[in-house]
KOLLOKOL-950770 format. One record per residue (C-alpha): residue number from 1; x, y, z. Coordinates in Angstrom, 1 decimal. Layout:
N
> NUM/X/Y/Z
...
//
This chain:
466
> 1/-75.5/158.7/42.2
> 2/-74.4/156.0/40.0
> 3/-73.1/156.3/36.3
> 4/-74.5/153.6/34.2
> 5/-72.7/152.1/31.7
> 6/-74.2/151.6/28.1
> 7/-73.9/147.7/28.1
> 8/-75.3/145.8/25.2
> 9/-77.9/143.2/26.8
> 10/-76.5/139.7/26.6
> 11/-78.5/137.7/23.2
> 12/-80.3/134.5/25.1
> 13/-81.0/130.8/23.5
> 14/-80.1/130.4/19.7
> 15/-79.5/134.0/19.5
> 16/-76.2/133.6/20.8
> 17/-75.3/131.4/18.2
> 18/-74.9/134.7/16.5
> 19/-72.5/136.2/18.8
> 20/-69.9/132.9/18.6
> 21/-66.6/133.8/16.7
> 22/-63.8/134.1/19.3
> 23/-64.0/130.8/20.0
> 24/-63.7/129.9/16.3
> 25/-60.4/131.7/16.2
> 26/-58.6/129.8/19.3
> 27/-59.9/126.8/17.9
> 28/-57.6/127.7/14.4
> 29/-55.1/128.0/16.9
> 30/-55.5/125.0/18.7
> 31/-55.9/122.7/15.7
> 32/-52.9/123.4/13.9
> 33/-49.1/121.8/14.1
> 34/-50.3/120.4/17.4
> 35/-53.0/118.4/16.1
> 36/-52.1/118.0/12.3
> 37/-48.6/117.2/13.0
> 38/-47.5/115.8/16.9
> 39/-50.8/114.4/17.6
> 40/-50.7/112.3/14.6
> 41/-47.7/111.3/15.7
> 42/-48.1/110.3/18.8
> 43/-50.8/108.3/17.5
> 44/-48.4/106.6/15.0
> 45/-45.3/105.8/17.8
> 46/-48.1/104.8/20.7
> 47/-51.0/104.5/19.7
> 48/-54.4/105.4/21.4
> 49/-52.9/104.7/24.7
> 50/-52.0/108.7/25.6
> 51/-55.8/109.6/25.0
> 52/-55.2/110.6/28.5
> 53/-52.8/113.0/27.7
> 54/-54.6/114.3/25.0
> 55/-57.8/114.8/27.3
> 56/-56.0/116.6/30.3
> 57/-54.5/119.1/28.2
> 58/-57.8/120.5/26.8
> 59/-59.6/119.9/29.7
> 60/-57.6/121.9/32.0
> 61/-56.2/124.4/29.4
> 62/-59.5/125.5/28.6
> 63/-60.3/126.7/32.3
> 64/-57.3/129.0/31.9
> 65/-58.8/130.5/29.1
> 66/-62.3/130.7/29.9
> 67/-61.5/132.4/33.4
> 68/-59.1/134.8/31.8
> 69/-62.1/135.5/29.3
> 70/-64.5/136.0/31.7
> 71/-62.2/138.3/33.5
> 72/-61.9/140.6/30.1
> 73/-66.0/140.5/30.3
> 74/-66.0/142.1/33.1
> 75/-63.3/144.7/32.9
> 76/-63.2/145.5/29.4
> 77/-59.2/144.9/29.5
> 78/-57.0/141.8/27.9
> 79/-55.4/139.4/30.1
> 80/-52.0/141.0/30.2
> 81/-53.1/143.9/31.8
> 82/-54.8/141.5/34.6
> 83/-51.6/140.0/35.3
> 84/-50.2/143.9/35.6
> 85/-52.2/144.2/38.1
> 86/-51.2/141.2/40.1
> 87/-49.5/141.9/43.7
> 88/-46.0/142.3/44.1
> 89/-43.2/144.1/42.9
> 90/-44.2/146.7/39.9
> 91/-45.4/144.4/36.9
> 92/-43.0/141.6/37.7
> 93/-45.5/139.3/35.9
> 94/-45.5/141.2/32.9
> 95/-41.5/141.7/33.0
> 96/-41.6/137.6/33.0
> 97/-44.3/137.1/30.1
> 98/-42.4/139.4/28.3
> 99/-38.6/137.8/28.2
> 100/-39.8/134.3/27.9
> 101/-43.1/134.7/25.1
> 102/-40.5/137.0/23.0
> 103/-38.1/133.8/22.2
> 104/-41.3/131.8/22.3
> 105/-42.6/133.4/20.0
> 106/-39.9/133.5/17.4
> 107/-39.4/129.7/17.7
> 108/-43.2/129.0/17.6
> 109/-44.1/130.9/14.5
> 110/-40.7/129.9/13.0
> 111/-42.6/126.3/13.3
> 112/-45.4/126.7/11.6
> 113/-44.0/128.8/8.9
> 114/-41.5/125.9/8.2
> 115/-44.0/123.1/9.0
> 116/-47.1/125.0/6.6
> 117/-43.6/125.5/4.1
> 118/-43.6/121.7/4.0
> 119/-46.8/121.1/3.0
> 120/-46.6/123.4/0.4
> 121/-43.7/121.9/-1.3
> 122/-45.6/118.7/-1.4
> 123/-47.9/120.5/-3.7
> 124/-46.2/122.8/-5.7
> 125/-42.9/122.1/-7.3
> 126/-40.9/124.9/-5.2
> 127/-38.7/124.3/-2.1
> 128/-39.6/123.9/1.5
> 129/-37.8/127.5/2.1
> 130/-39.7/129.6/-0.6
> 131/-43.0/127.7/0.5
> 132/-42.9/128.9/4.2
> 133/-41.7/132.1/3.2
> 134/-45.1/132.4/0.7
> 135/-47.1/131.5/4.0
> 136/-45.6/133.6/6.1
> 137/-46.0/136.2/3.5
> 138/-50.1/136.1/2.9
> 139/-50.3/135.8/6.6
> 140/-48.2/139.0/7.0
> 141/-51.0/140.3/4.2
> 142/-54.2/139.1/6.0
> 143/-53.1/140.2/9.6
> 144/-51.7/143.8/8.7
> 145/-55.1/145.4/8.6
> 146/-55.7/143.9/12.6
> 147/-59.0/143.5/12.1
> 148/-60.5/140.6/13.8
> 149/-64.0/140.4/11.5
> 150/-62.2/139.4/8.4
> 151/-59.8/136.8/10.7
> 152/-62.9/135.3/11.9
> 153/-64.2/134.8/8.8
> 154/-60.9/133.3/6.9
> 155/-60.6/131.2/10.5
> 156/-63.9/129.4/10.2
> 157/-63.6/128.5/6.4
> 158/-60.0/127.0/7.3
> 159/-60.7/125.1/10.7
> 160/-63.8/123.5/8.1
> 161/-62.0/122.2/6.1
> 162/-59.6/120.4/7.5
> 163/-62.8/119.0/9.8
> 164/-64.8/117.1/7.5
> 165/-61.5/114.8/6.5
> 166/-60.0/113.9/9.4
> 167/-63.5/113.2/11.2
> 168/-64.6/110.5/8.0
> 169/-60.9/108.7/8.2
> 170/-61.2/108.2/12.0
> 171/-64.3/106.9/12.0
> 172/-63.5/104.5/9.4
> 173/-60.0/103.3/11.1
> 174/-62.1/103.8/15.2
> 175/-60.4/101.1/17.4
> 176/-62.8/98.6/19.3
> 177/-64.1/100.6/22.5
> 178/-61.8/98.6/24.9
> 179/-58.6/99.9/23.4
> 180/-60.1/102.9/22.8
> 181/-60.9/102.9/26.6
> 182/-57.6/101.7/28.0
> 183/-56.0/104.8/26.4
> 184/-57.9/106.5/29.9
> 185/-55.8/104.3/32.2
> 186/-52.8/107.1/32.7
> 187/-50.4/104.4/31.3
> 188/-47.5/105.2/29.7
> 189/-47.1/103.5/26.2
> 190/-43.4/102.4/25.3
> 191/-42.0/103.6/22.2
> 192/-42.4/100.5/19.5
> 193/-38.8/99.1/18.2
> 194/-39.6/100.3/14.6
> 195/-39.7/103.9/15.8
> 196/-36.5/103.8/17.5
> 197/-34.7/102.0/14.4
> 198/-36.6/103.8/11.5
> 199/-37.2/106.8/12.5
> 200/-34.9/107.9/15.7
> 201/-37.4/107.7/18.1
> 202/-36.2/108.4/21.5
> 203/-37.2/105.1/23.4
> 204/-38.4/107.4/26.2
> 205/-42.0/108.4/25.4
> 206/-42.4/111.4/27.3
> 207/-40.1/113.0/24.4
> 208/-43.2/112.6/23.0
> 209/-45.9/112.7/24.8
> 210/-45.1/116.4/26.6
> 211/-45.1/118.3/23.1
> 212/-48.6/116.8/22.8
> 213/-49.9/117.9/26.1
> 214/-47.9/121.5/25.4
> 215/-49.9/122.2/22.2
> 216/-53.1/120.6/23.0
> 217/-56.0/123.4/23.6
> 218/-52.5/125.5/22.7
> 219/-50.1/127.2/25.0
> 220/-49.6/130.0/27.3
> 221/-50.2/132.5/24.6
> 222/-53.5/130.9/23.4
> 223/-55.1/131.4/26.5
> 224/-53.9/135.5/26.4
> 225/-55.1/135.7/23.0
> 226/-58.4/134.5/23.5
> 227/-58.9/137.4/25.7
> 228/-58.0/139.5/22.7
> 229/-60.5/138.0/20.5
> 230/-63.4/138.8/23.1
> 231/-62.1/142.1/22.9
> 232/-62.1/142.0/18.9
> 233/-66.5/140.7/19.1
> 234/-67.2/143.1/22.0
> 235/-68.8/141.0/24.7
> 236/-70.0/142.3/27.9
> 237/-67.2/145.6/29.2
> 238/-65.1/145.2/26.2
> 239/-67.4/146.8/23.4
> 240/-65.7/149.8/22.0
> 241/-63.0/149.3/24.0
> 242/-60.3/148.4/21.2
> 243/-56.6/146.8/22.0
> 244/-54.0/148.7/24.4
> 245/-56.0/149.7/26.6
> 246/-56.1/148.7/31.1
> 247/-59.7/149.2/32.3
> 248/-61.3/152.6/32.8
> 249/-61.4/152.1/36.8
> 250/-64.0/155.0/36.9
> 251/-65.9/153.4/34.9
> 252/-65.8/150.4/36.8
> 253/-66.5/151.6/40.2
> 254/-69.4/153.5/38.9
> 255/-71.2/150.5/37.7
> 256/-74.9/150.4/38.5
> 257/-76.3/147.0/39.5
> 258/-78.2/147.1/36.3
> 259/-74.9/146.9/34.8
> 260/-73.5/144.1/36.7
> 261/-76.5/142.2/35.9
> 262/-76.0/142.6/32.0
> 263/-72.1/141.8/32.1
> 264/-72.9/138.7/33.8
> 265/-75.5/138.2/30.9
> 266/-72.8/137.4/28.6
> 267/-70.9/134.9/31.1
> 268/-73.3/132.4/29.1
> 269/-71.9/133.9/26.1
> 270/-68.4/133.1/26.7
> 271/-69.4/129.7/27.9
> 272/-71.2/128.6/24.8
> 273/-68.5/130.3/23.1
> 274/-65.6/128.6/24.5
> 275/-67.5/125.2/25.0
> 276/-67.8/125.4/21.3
> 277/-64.5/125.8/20.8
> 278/-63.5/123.2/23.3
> 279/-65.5/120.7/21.8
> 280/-64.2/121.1/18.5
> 281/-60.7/120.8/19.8
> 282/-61.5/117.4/21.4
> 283/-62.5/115.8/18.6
> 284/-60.9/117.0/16.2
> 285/-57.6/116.1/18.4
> 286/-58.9/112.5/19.0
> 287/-59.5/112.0/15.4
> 288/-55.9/112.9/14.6
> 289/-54.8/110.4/17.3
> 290/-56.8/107.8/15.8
> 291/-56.1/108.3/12.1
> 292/-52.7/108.3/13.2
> 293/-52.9/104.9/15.6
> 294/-55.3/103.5/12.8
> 295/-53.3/104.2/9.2
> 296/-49.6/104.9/10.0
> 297/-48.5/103.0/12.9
> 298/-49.6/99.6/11.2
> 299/-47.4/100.9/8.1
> 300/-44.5/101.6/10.7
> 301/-44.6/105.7/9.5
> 302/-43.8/108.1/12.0
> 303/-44.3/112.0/10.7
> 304/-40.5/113.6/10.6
> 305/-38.4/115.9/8.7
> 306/-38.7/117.3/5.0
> 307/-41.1/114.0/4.3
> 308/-43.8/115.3/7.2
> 309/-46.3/116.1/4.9
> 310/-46.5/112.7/2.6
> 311/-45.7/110.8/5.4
> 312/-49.3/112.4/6.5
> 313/-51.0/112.4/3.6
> 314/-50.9/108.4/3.7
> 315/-54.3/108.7/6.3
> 316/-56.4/110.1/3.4
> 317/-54.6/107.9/1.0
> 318/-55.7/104.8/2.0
> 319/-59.2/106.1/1.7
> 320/-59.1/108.1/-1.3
> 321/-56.1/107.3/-3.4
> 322/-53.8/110.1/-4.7
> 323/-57.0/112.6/-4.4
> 324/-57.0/112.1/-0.9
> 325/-53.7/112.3/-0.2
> 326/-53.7/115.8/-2.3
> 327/-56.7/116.8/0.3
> 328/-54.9/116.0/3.4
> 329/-51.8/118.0/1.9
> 330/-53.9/120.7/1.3
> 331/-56.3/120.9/4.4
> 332/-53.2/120.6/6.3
> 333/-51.7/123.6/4.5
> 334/-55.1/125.9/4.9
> 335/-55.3/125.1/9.0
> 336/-51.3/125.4/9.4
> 337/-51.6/128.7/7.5
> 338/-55.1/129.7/9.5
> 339/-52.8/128.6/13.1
> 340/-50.1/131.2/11.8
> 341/-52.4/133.9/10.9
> 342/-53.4/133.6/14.3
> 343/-50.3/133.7/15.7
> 344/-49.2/136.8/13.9
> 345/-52.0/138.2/14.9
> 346/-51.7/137.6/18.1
> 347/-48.4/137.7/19.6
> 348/-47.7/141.2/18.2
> 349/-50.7/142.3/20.5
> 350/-49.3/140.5/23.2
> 351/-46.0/141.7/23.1
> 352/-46.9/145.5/22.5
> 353/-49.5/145.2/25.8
> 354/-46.5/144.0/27.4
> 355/-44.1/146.7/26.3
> 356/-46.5/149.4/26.7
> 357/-46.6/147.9/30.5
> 358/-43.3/148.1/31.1
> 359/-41.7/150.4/29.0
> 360/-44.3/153.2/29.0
> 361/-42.1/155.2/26.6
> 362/-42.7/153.3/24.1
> 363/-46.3/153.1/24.0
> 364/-46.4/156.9/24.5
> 365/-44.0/157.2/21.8
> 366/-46.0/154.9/19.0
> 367/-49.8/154.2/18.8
> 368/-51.3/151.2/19.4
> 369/-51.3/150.2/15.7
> 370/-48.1/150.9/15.3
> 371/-46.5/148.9/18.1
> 372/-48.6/146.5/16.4
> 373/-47.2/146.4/13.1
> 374/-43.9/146.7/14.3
> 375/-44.0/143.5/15.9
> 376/-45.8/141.6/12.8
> 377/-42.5/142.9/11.0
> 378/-39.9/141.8/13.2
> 379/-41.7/138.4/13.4
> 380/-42.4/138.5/9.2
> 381/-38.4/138.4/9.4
> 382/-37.6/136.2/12.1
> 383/-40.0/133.5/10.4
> 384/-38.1/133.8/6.7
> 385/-34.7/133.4/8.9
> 386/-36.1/130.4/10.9
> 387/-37.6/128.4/7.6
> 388/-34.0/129.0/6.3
> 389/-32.3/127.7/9.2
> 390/-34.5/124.8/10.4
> 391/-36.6/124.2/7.2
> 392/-36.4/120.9/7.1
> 393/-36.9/120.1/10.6
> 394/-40.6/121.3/11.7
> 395/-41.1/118.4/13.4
> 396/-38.4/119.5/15.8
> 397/-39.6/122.9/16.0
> 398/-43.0/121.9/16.6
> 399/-42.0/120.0/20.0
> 400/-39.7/122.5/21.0
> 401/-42.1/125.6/20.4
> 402/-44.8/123.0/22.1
> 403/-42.8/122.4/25.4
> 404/-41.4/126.1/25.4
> 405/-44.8/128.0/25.0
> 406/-47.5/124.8/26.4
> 407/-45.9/123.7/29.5
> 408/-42.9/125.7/31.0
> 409/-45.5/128.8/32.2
> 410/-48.3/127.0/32.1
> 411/-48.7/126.3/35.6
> 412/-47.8/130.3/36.6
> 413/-50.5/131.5/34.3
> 414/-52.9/129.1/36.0
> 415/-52.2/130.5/39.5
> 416/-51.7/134.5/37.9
> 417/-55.3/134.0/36.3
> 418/-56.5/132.7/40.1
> 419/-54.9/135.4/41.7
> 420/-56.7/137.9/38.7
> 421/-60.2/136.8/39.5
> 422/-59.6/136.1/43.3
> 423/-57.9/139.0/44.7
> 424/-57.7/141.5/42.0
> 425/-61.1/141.8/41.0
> 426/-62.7/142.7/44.1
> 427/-60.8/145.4/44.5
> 428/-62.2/147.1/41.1
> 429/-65.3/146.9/41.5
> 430/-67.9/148.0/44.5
> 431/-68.6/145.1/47.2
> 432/-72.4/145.6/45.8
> 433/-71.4/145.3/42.3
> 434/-68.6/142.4/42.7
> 435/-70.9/140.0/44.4
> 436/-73.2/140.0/41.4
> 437/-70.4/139.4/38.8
> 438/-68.5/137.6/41.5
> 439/-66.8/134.2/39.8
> 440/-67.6/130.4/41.4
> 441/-65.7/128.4/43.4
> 442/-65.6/125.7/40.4
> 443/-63.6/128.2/38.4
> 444/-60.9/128.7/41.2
> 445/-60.6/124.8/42.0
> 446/-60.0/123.8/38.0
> 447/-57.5/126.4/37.8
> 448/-56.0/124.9/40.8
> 449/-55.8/121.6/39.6
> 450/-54.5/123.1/36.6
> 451/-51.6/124.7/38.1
> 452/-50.4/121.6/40.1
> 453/-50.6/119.3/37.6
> 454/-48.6/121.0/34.9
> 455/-46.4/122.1/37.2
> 456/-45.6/118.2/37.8
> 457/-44.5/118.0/34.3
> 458/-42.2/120.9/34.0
> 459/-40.6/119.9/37.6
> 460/-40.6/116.1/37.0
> 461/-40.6/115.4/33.3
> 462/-39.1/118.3/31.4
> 463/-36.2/117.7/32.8
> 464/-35.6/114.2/31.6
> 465/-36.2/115.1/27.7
> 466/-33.8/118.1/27.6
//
């Protein structure tokens, strides 16, 4: 006889527009430096012409995320603990996360802490140093507590209003559809001679153009925390679940069929959740690319340095005057400081999942909380030390972070997440129960496609930039 599992039933039509939130924190992450700060740029050196670039990011970044969030619907556990489960030697997957997102991670919120610091200072009359380390420390301030309901809230007010801004100015500055077009054609724009001289462009563009596919949709990490944030709203197997924890395989294996019909209830959940977010991503990406291509690169301004910010703040400017350019500075400083309030609240729960993984005397030893906390610390610190090393380069911080944390494990996690749904979830569930919940062939092929073609980039093109 069958246990059944108390599953919430799945809301249907507008009620779901209830149950949407996750998706409005990975947005916050995904619209930040990325978007405020590279794609803009790429926009000013070349123009609409890497739309394509822009597009294949998202597009395929987003089926990393939605499978590993479907995955967490129907066991109840994060993505880490998928890839723990992943064939060969004893979490060797985990091992790997582990060693490359912890310097990742130090480098990427060092980034936004320095390029949110910039932005401050172009408000307030205090240095770039102090600025970053008043960002990191309200962000330290709103994550500590770990709970997700007052991140989603503080998440959707920023990603607003940075929105309505960018959206007004690219519609005023929209190219004519045939060069909007062309930017479809896969060709490689060359860097303009008033980059190189001015501002020390290289003259090869994929310098630029990688950091903007690495942070568009956001990187390896993004796609692990989204799992987190379905956690946080409960959907399907995940409610009352809480963080640190692998599936209860019991559980699992005792699923009635009434169950399995419920979790896959809220597969349309997570699809209107993450389509949401996806969609929001786009255009808000493509409107930074165009303010960019539209306002700046005819002035011959490409974002760098301490000057980032009012370099930046010349695309409202030109619209609004001096009020304008004090909204762009300030939008751009509430969706820099909402991207790092994610991060802080994310990568700690990364890195404890993969500590308590692989060093199980450590999650015995401290609660999940705790490991928790003492992550948020170390990376409180680490941010204050990289403002004050690198504070007046975030634009070199940004790409770096992008390329290190967007592309280089990219590709793995693409074929770890196939392997997750593929071959690991059949074997924790029933044969009954698994070919009710069982996931598409469309999944498997985008995640495919995903794997090869960032793993052309980092074998091809990575190489060439460092």
């Amino acid at each position: 006889m069958k246990e059944t599992a108390y599953i919430n039933k799945a809301p249907v039509g507008l009620a779901i527009l209830a149950m949407l939130g996750p998706g409005l924190v990975w947005t916050s992450d995904m619209v930040g430096s990325g978007e405020v700060i590279l794609t803009t740029r790429n926009g000013a050196i070349l123009g609409t012409g890497v739309l394509w670039a822009v597009l294949i990011g998202i597009f395929l970044k987003c089926w990393i995320g939605l499978c590993g969030a479907r995955y967490t619907v129907c066991t109840g556990e994060g993505m880490i603990d998928m890839f723990a489960r992943i064939p060969g030697p004893r979490n060797w997957v985990v091992w790997t996360v582990m060693f490359g997102q912890f310097a990742t991670a130090v480098i990427a919120m060092g980034s936004l802490a320095s390029a949110a610091g910039t932005f401050l200072h172009s408000l307030l009359p205090i240095s770039p140093a102090l600025a970053g380390w008043i960002i990191s420390g309200f962000a330290l301030i709103i994550v500590w507590s770990g709970r997700f309901s007052i991140l989603k809230m503080i998440m959707a007010f920023l990603v607003a209003i940075m929105s309505i801004g960018i959206i007004y100015v690219a519609t005023i500055v929209f190219p004519p559809p045939g060069e909007f077009l062309a930017g479809l054609l896969f060709k490689i724009p060359s860097v303009p001679e008033w980059a190189i001289q001015k501002a020390g462009v290289s003259p090869n563009p994929w310098d630029e153009i990688l950091p903007l596919m690495g942070w568009a949709a956001g990187g390896f990490a993004s796609q692990v925390w989204y799992t987190y944030w379905v956690l946080g709203e409960g959907y399907g197997m995940t409610r009352g679940r809480g963080y640190g924890k692998p599936a209860d395989m019991q559980r699992l294996k005792n699923l009635s069929v009434e169950d399995a019909r419920r979790i896959k209830g809220w597969f349309r959940v997570v699809y209107s959740d993450a389509g949401l977010a996806i969609g929001i991503t786009t255009i808000l990406t493509i409107s930074f690319l165009v303010a960019g291509a539209g306002i700046l690169r005819p002035q011959e301004l490409a974002p760098q340095g301490p000057a980032v910010a009012l370099t930046l703040s010349r695309i409202f400017e030109s619209e609004w005057g001096k009020f304008g350019a004090i909204l762009f500075m300030l939008s751009g400083t509430a969706a820099l400081c909402g991207t790092l309030m994610v991060q802080m609240a994310g990568w700690p729960r990364l890195l404890s999942d993969t500590v308590r993984i692989c060093i199980p005397k450590f999650g015995r030893k401290f609660e999940w909380k705790k490991q928790f906390r003492l992550f948020l610390s170390f990376f409180f610190v680490t941010n204050m030390t990289m403002v004050f090393v690198f504070g007046l380069r975030p634009v070199f911080l940004v790409k770096t972070a992008a390329v290190l944390d967007g592309l280089l494990l990219t590709p793995l996690q693409a074929v770890w997440v196939f392997t997750g749904l593929y071959i690991v979830m059949p074997k924790l569930f029933s044969d009954e129960i698994f070919q009710i919940i069982r996931p598409g062939k469309v999944l498997g092929v985008f995640l495919i496609i995903a794997a090869i073609v960032f793993g052309y980039f980092c074998v091809f093109q990575i190489p060439y930039i460092w």
